[in-house]
C-alpha positions in Angstrom: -4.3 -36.2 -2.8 -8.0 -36.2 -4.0 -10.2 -33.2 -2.7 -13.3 -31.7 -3.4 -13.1 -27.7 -4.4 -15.5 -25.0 -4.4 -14.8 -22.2 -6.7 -16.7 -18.7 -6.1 -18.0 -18.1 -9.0 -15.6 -14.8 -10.6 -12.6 -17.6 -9.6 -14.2 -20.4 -11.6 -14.7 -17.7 -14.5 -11.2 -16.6 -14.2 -10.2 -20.2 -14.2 -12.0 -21.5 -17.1 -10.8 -18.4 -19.1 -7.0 -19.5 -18.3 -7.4 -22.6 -18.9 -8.9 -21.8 -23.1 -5.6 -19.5 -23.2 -3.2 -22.0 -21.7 -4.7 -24.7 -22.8 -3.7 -26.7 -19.6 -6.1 -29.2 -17.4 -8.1 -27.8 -14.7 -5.5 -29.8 -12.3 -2.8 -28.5 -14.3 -3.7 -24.7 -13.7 -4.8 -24.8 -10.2 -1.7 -26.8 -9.2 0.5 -24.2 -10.5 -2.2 -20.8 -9.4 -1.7 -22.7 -5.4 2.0 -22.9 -6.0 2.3 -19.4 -7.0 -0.1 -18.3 -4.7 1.0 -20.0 -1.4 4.9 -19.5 -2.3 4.1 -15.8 -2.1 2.0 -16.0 0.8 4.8 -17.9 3.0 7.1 -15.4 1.5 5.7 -12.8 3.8 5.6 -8.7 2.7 8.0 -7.2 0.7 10.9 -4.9 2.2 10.7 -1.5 1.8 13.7 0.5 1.4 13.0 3.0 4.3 12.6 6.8 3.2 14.2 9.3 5.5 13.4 13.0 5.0 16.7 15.4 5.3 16.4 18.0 7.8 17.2 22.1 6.8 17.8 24.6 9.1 15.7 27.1 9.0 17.0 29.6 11.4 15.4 31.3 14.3 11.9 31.9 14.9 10.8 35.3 13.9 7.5 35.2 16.3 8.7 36.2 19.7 5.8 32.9 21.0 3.9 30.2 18.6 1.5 30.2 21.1 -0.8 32.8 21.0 -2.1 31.7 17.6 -3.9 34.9 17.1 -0.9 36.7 17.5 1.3 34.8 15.5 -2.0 34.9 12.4 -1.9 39.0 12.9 2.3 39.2 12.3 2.0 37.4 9.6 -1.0 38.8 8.1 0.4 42.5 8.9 -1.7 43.5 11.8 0.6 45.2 14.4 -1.4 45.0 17.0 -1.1 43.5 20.8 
């Protein structure tokens, strides 16, 4: 199949580059960069192993009620104050 291809201009830099080191045709190294490319696209994202955190007990709660927030910052900064 003939087509006509336009490079941005870092891609055609990046091409020319590989092609000096690989010495391989211009068709030669964008055949294989699309094969490479495209395989990986249609291969989707890789798996990742899924992390799960262990659980600890940490006992009961020493605050009598987490939601007075000033009264909770006052036991634990000392203040015995209600």
């Amino acid at each position: 199949m003939r087509t006509t291809l336009t490079l941005d201009d870092d891609v055609a830099a990046l091409v020319s580059r590989l092609q000096k080191i690989q010495k391989k045709s211009l068709k030669e190294l964008i055949n294989q960069a699309l094969r490479q490319g495209l395989k990986q696209m249609n291969s989707g994202a890789p798996r990742r192993r899924r992390h799960q955190t262990k659980t600890a007990d940490l006992g009961r709660c020493l605050l009598g009620n987490l939601d007075d927030v000033a009264e909770a910052l006052a036991i634990a900064e000392g203040e015995r104050f209600k």
